[in-house]
KEKE-3310 file (N, C-alpha, C; in steps of 0.2 Angstrom, whole numbers, plus 5000, padded with zeros to 4 digits):
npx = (4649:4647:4639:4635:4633:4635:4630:4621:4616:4603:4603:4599:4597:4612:4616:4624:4626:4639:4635:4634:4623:4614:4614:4599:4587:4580:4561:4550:4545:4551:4567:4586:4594:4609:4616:4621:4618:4609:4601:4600:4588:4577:4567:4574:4581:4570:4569:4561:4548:4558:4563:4555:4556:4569:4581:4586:4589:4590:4586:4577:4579:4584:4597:4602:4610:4602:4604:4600:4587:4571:4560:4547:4549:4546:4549:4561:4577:4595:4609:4601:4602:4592:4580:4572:4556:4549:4537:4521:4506:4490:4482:4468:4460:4447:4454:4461:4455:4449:4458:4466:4481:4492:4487:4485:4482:4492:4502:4506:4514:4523:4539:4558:4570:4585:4585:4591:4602:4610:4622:4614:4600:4581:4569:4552:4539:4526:4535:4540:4533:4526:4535:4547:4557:4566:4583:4586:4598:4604:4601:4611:4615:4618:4609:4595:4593:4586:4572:4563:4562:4558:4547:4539:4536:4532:4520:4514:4513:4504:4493:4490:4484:4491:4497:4505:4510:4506:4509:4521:4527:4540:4543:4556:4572:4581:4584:4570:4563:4570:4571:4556:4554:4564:4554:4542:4549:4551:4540:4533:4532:4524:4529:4542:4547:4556:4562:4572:4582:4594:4606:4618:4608:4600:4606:4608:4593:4592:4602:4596:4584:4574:4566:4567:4574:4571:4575:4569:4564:4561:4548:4537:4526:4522:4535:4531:4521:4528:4536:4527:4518:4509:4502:4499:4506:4501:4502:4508:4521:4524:4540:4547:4549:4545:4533:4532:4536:4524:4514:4516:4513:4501:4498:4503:4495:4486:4472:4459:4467:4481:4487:4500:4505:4521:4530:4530:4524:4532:4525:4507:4509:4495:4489:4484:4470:4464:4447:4435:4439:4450:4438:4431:4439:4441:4452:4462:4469:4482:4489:4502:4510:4521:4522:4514:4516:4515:4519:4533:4534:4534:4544:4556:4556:4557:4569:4578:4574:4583:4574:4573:4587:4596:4607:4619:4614:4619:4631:4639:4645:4648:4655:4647:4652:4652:4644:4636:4642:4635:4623:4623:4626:4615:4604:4608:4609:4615:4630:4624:4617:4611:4616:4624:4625:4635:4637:4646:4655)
npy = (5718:5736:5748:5758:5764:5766:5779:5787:5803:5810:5827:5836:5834:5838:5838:5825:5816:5807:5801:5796:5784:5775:5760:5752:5745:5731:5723:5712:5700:5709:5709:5712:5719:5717:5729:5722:5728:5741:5750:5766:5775:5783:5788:5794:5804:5812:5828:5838:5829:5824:5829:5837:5833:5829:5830:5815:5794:5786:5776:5761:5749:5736:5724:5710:5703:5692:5698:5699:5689:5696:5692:5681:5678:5667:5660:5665:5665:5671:5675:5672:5674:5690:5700:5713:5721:5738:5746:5740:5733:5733:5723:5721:5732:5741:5746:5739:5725:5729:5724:5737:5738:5749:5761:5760:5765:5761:5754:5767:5771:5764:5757:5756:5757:5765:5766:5760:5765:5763:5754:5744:5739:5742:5728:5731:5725:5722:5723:5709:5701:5700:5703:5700:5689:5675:5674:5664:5655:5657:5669:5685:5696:5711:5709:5705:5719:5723:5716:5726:5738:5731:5726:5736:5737:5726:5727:5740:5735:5725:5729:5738:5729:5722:5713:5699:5701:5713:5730:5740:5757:5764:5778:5787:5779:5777:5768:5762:5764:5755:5744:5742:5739:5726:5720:5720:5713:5702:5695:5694:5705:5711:5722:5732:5749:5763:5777:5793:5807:5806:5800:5791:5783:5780:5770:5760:5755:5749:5737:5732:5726:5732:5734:5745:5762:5779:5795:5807:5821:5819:5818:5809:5800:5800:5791:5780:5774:5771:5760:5753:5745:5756:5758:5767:5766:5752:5751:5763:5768:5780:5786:5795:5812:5825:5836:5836:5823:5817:5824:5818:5805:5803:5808:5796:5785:5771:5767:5761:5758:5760:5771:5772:5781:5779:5786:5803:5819:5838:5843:5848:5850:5850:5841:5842:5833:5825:5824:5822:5814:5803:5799:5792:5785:5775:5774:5774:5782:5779:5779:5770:5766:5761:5745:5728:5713:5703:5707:5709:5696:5690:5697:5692:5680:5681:5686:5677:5664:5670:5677:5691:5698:5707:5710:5716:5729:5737:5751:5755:5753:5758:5764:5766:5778:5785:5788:5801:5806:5796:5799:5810:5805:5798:5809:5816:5808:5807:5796:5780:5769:5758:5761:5754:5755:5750:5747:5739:5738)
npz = (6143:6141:6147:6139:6122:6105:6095:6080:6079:6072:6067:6055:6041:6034:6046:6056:6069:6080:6094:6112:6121:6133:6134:6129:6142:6142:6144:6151:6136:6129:6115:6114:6102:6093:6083:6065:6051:6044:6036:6025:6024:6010:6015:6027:6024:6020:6022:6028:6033:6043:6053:6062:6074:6078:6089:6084:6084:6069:6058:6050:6043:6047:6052:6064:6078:6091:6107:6119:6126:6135:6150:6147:6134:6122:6109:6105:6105:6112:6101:6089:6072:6065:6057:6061:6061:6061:6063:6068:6065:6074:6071:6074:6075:6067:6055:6053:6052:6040:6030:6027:6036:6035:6038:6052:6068:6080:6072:6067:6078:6085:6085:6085:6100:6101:6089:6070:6068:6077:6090:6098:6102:6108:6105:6107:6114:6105:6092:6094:6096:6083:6073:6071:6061:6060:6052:6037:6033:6022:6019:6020:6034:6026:6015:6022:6025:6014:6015:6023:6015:6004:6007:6006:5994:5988:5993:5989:5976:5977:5981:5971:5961:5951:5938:5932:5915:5912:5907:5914:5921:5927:5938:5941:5946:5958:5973:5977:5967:5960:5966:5962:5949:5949:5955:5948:5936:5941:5944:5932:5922:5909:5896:5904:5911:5914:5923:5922:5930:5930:5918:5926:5934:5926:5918:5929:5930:5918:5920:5931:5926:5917:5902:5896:5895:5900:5898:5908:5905:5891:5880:5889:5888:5875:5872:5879:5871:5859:5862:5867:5861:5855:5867:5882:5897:5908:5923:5932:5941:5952:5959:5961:5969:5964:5958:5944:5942:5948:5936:5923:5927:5925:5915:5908:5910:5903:5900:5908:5918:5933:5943:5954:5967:5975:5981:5990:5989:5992:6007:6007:5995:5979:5968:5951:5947:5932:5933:5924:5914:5920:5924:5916:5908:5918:5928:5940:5953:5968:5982:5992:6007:6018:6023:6030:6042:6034:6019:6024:6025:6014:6005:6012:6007:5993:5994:5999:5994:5980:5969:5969:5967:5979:5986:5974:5975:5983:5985:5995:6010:6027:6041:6056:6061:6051:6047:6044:6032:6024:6026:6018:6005:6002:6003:5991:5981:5971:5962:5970:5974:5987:6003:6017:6033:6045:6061:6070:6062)
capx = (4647:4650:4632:4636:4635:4639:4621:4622:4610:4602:4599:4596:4603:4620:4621:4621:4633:4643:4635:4632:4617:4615:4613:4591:4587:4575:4558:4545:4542:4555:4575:4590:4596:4615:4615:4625:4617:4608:4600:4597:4579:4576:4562:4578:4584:4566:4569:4554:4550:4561:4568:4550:4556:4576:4586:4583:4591:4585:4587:4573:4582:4590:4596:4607:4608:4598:4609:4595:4579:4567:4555:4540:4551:4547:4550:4570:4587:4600:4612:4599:4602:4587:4577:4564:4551:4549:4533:4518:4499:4487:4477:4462:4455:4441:4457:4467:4452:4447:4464:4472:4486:4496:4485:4482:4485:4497:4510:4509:4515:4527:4542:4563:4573:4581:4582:4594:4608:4612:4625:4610:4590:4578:4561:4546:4535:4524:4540:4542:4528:4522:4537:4554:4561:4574:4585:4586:4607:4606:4601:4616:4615:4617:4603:4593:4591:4582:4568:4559:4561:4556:4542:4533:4536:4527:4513:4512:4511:4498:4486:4488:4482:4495:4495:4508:4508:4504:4516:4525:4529:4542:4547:4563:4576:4581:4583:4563:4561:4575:4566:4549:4559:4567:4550:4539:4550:4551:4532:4532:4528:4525:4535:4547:4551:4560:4564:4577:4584:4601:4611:4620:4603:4595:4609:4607:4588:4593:4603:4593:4580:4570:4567:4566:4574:4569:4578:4563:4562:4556:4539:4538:4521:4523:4540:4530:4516:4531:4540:4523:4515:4502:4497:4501:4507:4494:4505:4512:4523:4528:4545:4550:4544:4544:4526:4531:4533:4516:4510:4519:4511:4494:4496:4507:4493:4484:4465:4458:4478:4483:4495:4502:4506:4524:4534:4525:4526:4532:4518:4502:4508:4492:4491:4477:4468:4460:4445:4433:4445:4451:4429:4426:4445:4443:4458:4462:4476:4482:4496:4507:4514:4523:4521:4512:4521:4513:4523:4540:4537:4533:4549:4560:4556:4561:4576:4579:4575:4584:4570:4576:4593:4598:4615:4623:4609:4624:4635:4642:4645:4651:4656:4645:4656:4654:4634:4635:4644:4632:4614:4624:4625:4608:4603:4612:4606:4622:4630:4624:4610:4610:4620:4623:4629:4637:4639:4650:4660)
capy = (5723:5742:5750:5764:5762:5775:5781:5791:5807:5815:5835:5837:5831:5839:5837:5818:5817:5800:5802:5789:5783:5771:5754:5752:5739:5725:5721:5708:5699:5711:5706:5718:5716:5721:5727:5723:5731:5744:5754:5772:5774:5788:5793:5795:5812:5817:5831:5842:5826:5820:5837:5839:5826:5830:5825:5805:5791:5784:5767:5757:5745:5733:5717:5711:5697:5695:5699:5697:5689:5697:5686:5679:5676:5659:5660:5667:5665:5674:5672:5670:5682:5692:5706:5716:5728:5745:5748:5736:5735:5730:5718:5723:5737:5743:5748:5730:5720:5728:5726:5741:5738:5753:5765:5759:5769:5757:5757:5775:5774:5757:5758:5755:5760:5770:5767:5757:5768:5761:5747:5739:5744:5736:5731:5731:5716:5719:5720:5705:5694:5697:5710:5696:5686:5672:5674:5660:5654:5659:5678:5690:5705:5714:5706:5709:5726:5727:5714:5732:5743:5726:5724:5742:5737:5724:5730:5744:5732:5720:5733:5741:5726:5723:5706:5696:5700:5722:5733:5743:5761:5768:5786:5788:5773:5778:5763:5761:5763:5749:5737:5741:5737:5718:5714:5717:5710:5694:5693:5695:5711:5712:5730:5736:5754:5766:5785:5798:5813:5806:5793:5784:5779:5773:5762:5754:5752:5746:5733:5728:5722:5737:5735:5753:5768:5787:5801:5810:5826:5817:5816:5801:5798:5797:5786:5776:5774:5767:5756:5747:5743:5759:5758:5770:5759:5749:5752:5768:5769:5788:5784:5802:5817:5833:5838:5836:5816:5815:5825:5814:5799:5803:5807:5789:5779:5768:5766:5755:5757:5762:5776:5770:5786:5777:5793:5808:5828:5840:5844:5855:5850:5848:5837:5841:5829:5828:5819:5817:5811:5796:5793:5789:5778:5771:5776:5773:5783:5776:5779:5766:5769:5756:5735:5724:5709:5698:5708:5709:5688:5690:5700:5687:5672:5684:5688:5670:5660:5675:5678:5697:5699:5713:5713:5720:5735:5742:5754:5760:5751:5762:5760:5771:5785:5787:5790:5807:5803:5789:5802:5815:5802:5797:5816:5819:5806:5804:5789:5777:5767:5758:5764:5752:5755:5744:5750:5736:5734)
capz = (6139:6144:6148:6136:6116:6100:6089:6075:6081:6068:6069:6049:6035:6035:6055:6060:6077:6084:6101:6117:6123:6139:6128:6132:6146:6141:6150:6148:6130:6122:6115:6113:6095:6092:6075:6062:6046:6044:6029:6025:6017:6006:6017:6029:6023:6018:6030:6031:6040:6049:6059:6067:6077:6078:6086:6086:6081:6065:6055:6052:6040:6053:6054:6068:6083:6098:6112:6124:6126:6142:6151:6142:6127:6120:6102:6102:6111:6112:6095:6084:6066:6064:6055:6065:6056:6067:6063:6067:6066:6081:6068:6078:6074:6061:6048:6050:6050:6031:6026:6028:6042:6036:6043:6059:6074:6082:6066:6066:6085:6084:6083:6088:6105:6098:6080:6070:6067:6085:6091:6101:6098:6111:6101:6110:6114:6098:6086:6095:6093:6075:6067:6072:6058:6060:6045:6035:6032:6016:6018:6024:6037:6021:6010:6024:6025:6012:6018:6023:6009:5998:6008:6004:5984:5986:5998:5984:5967:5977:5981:5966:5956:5948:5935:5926:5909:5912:5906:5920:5921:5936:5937:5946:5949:5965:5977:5977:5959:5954:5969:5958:5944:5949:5958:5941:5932:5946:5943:5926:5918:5902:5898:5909:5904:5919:5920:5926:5926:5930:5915:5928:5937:5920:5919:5934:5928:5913:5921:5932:5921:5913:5893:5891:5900:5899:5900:5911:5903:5886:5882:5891:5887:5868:5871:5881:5865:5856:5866:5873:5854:5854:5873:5887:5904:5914:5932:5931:5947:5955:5965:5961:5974:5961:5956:5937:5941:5948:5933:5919:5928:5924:5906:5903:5911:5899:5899:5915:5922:5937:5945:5959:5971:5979:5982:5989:5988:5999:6014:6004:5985:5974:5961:5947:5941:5927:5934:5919:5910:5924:5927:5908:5908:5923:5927:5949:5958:5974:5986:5998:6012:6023:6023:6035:6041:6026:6014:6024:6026:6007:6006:6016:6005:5988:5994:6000:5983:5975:5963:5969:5969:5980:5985:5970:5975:5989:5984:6001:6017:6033:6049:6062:6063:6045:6045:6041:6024:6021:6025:6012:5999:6000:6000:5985:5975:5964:5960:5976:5977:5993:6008:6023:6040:6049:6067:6072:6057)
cpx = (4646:4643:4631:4636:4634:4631:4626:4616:4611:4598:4597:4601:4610:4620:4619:4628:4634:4640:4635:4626:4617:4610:4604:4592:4581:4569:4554:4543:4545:4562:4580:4593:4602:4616:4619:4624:4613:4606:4599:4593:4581:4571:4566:4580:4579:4565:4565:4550:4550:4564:4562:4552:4564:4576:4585:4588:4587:4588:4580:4574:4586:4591:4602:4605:4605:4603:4607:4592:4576:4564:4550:4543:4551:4551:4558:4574:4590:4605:4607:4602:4594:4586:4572:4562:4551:4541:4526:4509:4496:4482:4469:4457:4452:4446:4460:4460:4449:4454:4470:4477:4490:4494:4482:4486:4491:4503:4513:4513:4519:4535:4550:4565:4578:4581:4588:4604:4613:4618:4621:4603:4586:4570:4558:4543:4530:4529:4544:4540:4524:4529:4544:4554:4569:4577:4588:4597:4611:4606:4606:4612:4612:4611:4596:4589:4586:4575:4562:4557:4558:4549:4536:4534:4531:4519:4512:4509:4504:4493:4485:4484:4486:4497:4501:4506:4509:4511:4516:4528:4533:4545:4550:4565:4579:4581:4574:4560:4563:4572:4559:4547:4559:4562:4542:4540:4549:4545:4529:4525:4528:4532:4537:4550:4553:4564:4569:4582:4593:4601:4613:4614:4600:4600:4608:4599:4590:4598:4600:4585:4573:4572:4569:4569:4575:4572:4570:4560:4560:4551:4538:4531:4520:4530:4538:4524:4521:4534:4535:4517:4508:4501:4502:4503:4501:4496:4510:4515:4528:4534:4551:4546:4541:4536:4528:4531:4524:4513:4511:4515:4503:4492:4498:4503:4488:4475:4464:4466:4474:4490:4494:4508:4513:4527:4527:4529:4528:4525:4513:4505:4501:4491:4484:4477:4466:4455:4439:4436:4444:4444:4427:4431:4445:4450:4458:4470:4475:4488:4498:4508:4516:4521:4516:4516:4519:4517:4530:4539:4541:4540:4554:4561:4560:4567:4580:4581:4577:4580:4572:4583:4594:4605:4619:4620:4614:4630:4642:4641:4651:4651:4651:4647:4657:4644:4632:4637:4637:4626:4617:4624:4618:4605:4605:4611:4611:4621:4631:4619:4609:4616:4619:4629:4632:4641:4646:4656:4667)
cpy = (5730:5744:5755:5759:5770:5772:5787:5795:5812:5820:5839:5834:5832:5841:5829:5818:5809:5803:5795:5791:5776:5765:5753:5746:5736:5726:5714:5706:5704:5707:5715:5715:5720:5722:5728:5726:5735:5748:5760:5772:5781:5792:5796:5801:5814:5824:5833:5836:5822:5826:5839:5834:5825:5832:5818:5803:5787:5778:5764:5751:5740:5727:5715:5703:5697:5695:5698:5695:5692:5692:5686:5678:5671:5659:5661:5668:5670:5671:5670:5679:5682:5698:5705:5719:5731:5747:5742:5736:5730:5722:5715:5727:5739:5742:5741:5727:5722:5728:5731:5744:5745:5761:5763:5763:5767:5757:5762:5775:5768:5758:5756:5759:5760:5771:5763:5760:5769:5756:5743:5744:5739:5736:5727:5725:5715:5718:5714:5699:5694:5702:5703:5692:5685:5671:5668:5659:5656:5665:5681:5696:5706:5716:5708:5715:5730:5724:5722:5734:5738:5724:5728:5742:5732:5723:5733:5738:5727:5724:5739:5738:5723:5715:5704:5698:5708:5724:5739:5750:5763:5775:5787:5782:5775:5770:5761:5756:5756:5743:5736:5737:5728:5715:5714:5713:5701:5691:5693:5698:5710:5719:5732:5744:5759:5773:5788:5804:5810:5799:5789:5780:5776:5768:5757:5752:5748:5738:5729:5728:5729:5735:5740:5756:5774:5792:5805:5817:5827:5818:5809:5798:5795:5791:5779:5769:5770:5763:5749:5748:5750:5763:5763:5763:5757:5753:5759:5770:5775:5785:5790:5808:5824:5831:5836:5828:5812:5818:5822:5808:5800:5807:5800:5783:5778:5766:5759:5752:5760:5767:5775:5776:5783:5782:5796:5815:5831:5841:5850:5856:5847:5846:5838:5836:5828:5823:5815:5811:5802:5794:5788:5784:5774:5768:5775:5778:5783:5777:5771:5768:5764:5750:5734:5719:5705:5698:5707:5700:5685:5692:5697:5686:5677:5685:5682:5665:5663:5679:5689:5698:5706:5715:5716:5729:5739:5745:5756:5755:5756:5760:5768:5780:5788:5790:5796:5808:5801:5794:5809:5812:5798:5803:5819:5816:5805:5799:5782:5778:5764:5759:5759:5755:5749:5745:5745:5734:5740)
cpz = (6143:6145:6143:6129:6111:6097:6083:6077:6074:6071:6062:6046:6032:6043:6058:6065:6077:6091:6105:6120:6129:6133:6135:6136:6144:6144:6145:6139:6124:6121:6114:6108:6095:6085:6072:6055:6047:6038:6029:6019:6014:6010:6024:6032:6019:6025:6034:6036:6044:6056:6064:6074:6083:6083:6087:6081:6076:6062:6055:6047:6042:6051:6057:6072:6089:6101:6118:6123:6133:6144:6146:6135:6124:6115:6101:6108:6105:6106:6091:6081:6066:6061:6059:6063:6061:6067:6061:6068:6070:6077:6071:6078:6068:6055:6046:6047:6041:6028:6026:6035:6041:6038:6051:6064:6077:6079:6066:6073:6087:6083:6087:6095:6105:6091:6078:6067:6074:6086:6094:6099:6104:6106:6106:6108:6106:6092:6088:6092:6086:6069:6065:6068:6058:6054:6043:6034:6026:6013:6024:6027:6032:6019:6015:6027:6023:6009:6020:6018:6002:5999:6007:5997:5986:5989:5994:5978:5971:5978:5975:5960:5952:5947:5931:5920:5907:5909:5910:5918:5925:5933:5943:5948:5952:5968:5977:5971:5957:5958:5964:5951:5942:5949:5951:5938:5935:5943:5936:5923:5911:5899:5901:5909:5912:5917:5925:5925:5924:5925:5919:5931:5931:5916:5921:5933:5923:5916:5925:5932:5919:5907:5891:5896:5896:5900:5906:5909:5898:5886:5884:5889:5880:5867:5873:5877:5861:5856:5867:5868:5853:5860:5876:5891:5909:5919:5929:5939:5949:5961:5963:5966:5970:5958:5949:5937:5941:5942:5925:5920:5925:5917:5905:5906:5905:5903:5903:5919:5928:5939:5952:5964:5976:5984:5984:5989:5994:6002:6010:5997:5986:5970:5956:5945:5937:5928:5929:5914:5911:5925:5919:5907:5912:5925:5936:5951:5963:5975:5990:6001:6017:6020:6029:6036:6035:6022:6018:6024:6017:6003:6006:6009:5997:5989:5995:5992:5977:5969:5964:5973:5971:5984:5981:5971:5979:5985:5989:6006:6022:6037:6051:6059:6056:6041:6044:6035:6021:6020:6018:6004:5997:5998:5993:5978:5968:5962:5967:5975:5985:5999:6014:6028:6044:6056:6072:6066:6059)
residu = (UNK:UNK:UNK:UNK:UNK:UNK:UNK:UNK:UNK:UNK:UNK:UNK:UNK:UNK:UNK:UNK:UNK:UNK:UNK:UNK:UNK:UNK:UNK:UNK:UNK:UNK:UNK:UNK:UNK:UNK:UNK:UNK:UNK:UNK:UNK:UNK:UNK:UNK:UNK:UNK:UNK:UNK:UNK:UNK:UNK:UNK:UNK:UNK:UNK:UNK:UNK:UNK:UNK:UNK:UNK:UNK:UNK:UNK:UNK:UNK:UNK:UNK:UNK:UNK:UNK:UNK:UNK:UNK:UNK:UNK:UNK:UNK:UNK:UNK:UNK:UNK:UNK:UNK:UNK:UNK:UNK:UNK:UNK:UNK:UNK:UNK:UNK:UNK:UNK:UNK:UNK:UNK:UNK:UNK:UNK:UNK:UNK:UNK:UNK:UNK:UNK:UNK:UNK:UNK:UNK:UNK:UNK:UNK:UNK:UNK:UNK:UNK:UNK:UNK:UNK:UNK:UNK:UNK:UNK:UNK:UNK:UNK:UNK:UNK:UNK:UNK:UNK:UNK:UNK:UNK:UNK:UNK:UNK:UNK:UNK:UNK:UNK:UNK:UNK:UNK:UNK:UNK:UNK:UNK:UNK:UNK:UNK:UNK:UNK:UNK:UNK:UNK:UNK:UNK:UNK:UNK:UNK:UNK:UNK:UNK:UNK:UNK:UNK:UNK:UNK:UNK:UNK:UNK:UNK:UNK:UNK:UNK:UNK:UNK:UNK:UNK:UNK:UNK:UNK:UNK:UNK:UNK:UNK:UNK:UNK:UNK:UNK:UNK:UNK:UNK:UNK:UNK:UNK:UNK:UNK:UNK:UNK:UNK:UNK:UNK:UNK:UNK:UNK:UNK:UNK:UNK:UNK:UNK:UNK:UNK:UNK:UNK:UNK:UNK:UNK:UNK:UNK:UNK:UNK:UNK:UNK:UNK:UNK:UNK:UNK:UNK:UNK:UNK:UNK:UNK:UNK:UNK:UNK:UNK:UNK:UNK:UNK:UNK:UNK:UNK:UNK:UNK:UNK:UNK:UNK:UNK:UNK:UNK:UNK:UNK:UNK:UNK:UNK:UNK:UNK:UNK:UNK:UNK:UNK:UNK:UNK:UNK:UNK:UNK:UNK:UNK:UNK:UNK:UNK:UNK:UNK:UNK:UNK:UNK:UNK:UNK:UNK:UNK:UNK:UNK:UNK:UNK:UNK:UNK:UNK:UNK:UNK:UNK:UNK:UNK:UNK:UNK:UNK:UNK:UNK:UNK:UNK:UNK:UNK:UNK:UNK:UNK:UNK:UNK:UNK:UNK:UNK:UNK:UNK:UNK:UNK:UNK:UNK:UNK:UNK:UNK:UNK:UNK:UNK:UNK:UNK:UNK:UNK:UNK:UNK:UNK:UNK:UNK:UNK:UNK:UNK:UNK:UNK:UNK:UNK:UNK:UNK:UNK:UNK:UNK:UNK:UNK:UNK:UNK:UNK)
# end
């Protein structure tokens, strides 16, 4: 193995470079994963930010083979397939112990060496010991990838309350939106109805498994009145960033609902709310933000028993050298929902 390997270096979203980087050296209790897939998140080419930061290698969609293990490594050899989460919580502190591992100091500060838009990544001892799943024979690379982005949907829908039966609102199908989409429908939503500015994205909701879809710039709140027997939507789920989706969301929720804040604004949007309104409905809005490992194991097994199919989700597989393509077509938002890399393909 040469000591040298190719990254994809981003410096914004129309500058991502083919550079080299000295492939990271291991220590104690970590492995070196060679990675074969790769995803581009949405929050990826959220620029404003990512650039604070530029120029870094980004990916945290991985799934690859160990290449190494360091000392102290009981649990994995060399040649296993694996997915590793990048961002992990101490399950110690005031936040974990109530529950909420996604603000935990430590998550915010977790993460790959140096990201997975890499040919090798070293992760660190805690993405060792609580973040490492060995993938089952039956989940590809591919499928894989999107163990992550599958495990912030359902870390969203379980803290939002969210019951068989509800009827479900997404605004934007977007990669996010159309996971938000499969994994209601998995858990059985009662109404499924899915919005967007773009016709070809409310296809791909509509086939995968929306009842309804919206043009976005309807009144979606009265379509939503006649779609869902009278009612507004229980779970109204924001997986769009523009201010007019958070302000849609909070006319189309239904009395004792929720809006589920997935997507967020740029840095210093405010969102009015009407809060007599929400105190007399008993109405809750709530954000997300990240998984714990619980949801990505929760994640896994979904993807495993196919109860969420997400292979047919990839539009685009590239090689490396093509990862500046692959961040414009996620920026762009056309027609490509998921983008994989694949640095050794």
């Amino acid at each position: 193995m040469s000591d040298m390997m190719r990254v994809a270096m981003y410096y914004n979203n129309r500058d991502v470079r083919l550079e080299q980087l000295p492939i990271p050296r291991i220590g104690a209790g970590e492995i070196l994963v060679k990675v074969i897939a790769s995803g581009i998140c949405g929050s990826d080419v959220l620029e404003w930010y990512r650039i604070k930061k530029a120029p870094l290698v980004l990916g945290h969609e991985i799934a690859g083979e160990i290449a190494e293990v360091g000392p102290e490594v009981e649990r994995f050899h060399a040649g296993q397939r694996v997915f590793v989460s990048h961002h992990l919580p101490c399950n110690t502190c005031r936040y974990c112990r109530a529950g909420n591992h996604t603000v935990c100091q430590t998550l915010h500060t977790t993460n790959f060496d140096p990201g997975g838009f890499a040919e090798y990544l070293r992760a660190p001892r805690i993405n060792v010991d609580r973040g490492t799943f060995v993938l089952p024979d039956e989940v590809s690379y591919e499928e894989a990838t999107f163990i992550e982005p599958l495990a912030c949907v359902v870390r969203g829908q379980r803290v939002a309350g969210f019951r068989p039966g509800q009827s479900v609102l997404v605004l934007g199908s977007g990669i996010s939106g159309l996971l938000h989409v499969m994994l209601a429908r998995a858990c059985g939503a009662g109404k499924v109805i899915a919005t967007d500015i773009s016709a070809w994205r409310r296809d791909c909701a509509a086939k995968y498994g929306a009842d309804a879809v919206l043009d976005a710039t309807e009144d979606v709140p009265g379509r939503v009145r006649e779609i869902n027997g009278g009612y507004l939507a229980d779970l109204v789920v924001v997986c769009a960033g523009a201010l007019s989706a958070f302000k849609q969301a909070l006319k189309s929720v239904d009395r004792g609902g929720t809006v589920l804040c997935f997507a967020t604004t740029d840095p210093g949007v405010e969102i009015p709310l009407p809060a007599n309104e929400f105190w007399r409905n008993s109405i809750r809005v709530m954000p997300s933000y990240a998984n714990s490992p619980y949801d990505a194991e929760v994640a896994l097994e979904l993807i495993r028993s196919r109860r969420v199919e997400v292979a047919s989700l990839i539009t685009h597989r590239l090689p490396l050298e093509r990862c500046a393509e692959g961040f414009r077509l996620v920026a762009e938002a056309g027609e490509s929902i998921k983008v994989i890399i694949e640095p050794h393909g």
